[in-house]
PLY file of the C-alpha trace (Angstrom):
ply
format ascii 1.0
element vertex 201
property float x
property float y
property float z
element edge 200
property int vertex1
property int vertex2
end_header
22.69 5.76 -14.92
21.73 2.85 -16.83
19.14 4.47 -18.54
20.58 7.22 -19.25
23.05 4.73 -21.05
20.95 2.74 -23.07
19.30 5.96 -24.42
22.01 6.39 -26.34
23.14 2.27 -27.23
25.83 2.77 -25.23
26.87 -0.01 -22.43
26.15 0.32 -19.03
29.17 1.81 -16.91
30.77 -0.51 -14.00
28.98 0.03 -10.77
32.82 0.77 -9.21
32.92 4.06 -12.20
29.17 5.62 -11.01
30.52 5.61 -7.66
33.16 7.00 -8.68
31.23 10.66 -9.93
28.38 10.50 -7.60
28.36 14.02 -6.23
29.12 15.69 -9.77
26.82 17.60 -11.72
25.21 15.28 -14.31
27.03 16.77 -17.07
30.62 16.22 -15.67
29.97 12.88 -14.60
28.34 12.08 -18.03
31.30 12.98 -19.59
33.40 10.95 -17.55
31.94 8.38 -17.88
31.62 8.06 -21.30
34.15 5.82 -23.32
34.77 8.11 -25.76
34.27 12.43 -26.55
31.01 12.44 -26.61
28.88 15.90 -28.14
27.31 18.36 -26.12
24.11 17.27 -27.34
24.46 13.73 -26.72
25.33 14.39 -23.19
22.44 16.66 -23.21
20.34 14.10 -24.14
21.71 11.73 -21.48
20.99 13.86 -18.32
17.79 14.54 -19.66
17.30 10.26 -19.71
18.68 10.15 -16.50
16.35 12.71 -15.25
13.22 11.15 -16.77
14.37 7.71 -15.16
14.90 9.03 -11.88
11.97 10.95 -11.45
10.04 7.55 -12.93
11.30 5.70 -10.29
10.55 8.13 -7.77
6.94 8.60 -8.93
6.35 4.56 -8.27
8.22 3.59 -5.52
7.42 6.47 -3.69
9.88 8.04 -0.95
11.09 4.37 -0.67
12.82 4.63 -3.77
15.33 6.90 -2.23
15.56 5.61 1.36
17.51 8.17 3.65
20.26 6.31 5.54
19.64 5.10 8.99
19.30 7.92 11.87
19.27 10.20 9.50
15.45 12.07 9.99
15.95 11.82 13.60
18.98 13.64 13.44
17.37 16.33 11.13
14.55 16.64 13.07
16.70 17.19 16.36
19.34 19.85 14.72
16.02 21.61 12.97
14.54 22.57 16.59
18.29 23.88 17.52
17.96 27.91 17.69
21.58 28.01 17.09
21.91 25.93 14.18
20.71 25.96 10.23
20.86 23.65 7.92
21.64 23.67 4.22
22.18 21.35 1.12
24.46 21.40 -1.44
24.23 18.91 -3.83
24.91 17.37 -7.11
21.14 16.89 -7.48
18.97 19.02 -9.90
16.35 21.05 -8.29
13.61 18.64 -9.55
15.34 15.43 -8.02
16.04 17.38 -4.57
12.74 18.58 -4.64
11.52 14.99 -4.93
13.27 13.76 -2.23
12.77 16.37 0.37
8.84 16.53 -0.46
8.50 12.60 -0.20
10.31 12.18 2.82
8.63 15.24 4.65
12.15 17.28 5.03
11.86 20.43 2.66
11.16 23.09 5.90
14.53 21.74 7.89
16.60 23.91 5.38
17.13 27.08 5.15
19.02 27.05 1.87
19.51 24.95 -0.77
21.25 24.64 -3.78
21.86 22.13 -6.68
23.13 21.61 -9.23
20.95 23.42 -11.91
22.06 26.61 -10.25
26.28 26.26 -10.04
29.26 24.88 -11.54
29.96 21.10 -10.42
31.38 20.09 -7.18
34.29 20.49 -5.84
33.85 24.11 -7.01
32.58 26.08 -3.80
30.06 28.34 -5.56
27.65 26.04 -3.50
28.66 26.95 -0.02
29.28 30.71 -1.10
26.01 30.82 -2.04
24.63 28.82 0.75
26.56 30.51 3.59
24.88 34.05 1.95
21.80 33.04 2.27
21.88 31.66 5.66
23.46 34.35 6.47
26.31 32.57 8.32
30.49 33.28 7.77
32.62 30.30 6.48
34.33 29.92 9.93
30.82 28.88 11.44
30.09 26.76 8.76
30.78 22.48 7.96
29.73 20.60 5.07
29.03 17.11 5.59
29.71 14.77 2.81
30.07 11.11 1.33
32.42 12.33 -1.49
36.12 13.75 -1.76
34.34 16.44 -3.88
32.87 17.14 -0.93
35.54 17.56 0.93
37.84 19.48 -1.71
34.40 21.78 -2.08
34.77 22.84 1.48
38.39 22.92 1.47
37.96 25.64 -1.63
35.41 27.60 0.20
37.00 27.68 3.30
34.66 25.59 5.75
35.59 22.77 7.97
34.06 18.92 6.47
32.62 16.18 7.98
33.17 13.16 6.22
30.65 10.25 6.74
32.03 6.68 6.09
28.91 5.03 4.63
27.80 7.02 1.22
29.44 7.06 -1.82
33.03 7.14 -1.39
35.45 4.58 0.37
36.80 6.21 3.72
39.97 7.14 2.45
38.93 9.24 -0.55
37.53 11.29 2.57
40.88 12.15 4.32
40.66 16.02 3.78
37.73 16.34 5.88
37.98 17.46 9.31
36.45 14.43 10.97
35.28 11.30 9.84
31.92 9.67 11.14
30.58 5.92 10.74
26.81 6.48 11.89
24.45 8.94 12.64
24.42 9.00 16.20
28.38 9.67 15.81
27.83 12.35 13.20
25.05 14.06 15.74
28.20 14.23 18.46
30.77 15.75 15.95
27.72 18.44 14.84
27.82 19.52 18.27
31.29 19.84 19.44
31.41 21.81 16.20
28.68 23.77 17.18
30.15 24.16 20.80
33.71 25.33 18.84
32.13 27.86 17.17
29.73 29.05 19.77
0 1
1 2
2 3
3 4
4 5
5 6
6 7
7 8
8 9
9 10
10 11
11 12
12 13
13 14
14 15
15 16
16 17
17 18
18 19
19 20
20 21
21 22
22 23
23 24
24 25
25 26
26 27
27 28
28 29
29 30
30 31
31 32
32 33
33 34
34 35
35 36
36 37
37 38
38 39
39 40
40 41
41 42
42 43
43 44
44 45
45 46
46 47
47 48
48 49
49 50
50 51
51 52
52 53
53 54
54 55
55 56
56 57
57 58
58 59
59 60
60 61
61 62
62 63
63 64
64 65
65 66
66 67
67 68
68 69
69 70
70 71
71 72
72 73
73 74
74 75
75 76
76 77
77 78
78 79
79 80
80 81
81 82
82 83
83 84
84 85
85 86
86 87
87 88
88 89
89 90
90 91
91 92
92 93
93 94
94 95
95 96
96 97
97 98
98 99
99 100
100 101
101 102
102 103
103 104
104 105
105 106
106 107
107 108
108 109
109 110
110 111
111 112
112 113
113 114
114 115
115 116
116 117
117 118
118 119
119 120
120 121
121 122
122 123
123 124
124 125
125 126
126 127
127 128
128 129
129 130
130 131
131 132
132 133
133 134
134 135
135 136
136 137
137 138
138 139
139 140
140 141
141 142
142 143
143 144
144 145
145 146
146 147
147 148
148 149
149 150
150 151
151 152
152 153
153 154
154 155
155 156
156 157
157 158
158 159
159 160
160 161
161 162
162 163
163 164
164 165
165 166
166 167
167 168
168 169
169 170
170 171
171 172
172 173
173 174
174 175
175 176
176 177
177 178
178 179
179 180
180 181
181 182
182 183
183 184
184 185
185 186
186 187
187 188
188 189
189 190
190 191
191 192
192 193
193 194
194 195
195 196
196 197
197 198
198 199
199 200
């Protein structure tokens, strides 16, 4: 976000504000952000910086530029080979950055649908999941979004779908407390995946 920043001579925001919007479309988290009413084109401008930046670092540090958290393509790799499960992603992400990720860390065939944020109004609107749970093919009742953020949660809550809330992303624990269950790890995220999975069954 830094970058994104300084491409404009603005100063950098506080660590505690990026947090903060992590999980909003670059746009709306640009523009909250910023100190002041900033254009269209100036914010324009911005996501286009951060996008260049991000995609920079990508290109040389490799997929160890964006380390998944701990667990986490064990877990994938387990629910992937599950004939009653399919996974998803909805994200604040553009398609280029998701892309990125799921190509460098080997991941892009474990999901049957994805969407980001190119596609869709910002999180917490549920135009995600909608569109998600139509392509999968799967009704809101059988469905749970897993997130770090409370627009997570509020995105699930306005489409309908149960959340899981994991404790170690973005957002401190108690911006979390609409989701259905809260998990500290991956191994305890794998057990509340399948007594959902048994629920619904």
């Amino acid at each position: 976000m830094g970058a994104a920043f300084a491409s404009e001579g603005l100063a950098r925001p506080s660590r505690e504000a990026v947090l903060g919007i992590v999980g909003l479309s670059l746009p709306v988290a640009i523009a909250r952000l910023r100190p002041d009413d900033a254009d269209p084109a100036e914010t324009a401008r911005m996501v286009e910086a951060y996008k260049d930046a991000y995609l920079g670092r990508r290109v040389v540090g490799g997929p160890e530029a964006s380390p998944l958290f701990p667990g986490i393509p064990a877990l994938l790799d387990r629910l992937s080979q599950r004939d009653d499960l399919l996974l998803g992603i909805a994200t604040g992400k553009s398609r280029r950055g998701l892309s990125a990720l799921l190509d460098g860390h080997g991941l892009a065939k474990r999901f049957v649908t994805t969407q980001v944020a190119d596609d869709h109004p910002s999180k917490p609107h549920p135009s995600m999941i909608f569109t998600a749970l139509m392509e999968a093919g799967v009704e809101a009742a059988d469905a749970v979004m897993i997130g770090d953020t409370s627009y997570d949660m509020d995105m699930a809550r306005a489409a309908g779908v149960r959340a899981i809330g994991v404790t170690w992303g973005y957002h401190r624990p108690e911006a979390l407390t609409a989701a259905s269950a809260l998990v500290a790890d991956s191994e305890a995220l794998g057990r509340a995946i399948d007594a959902f999975a048994g629920a619904t069954a």
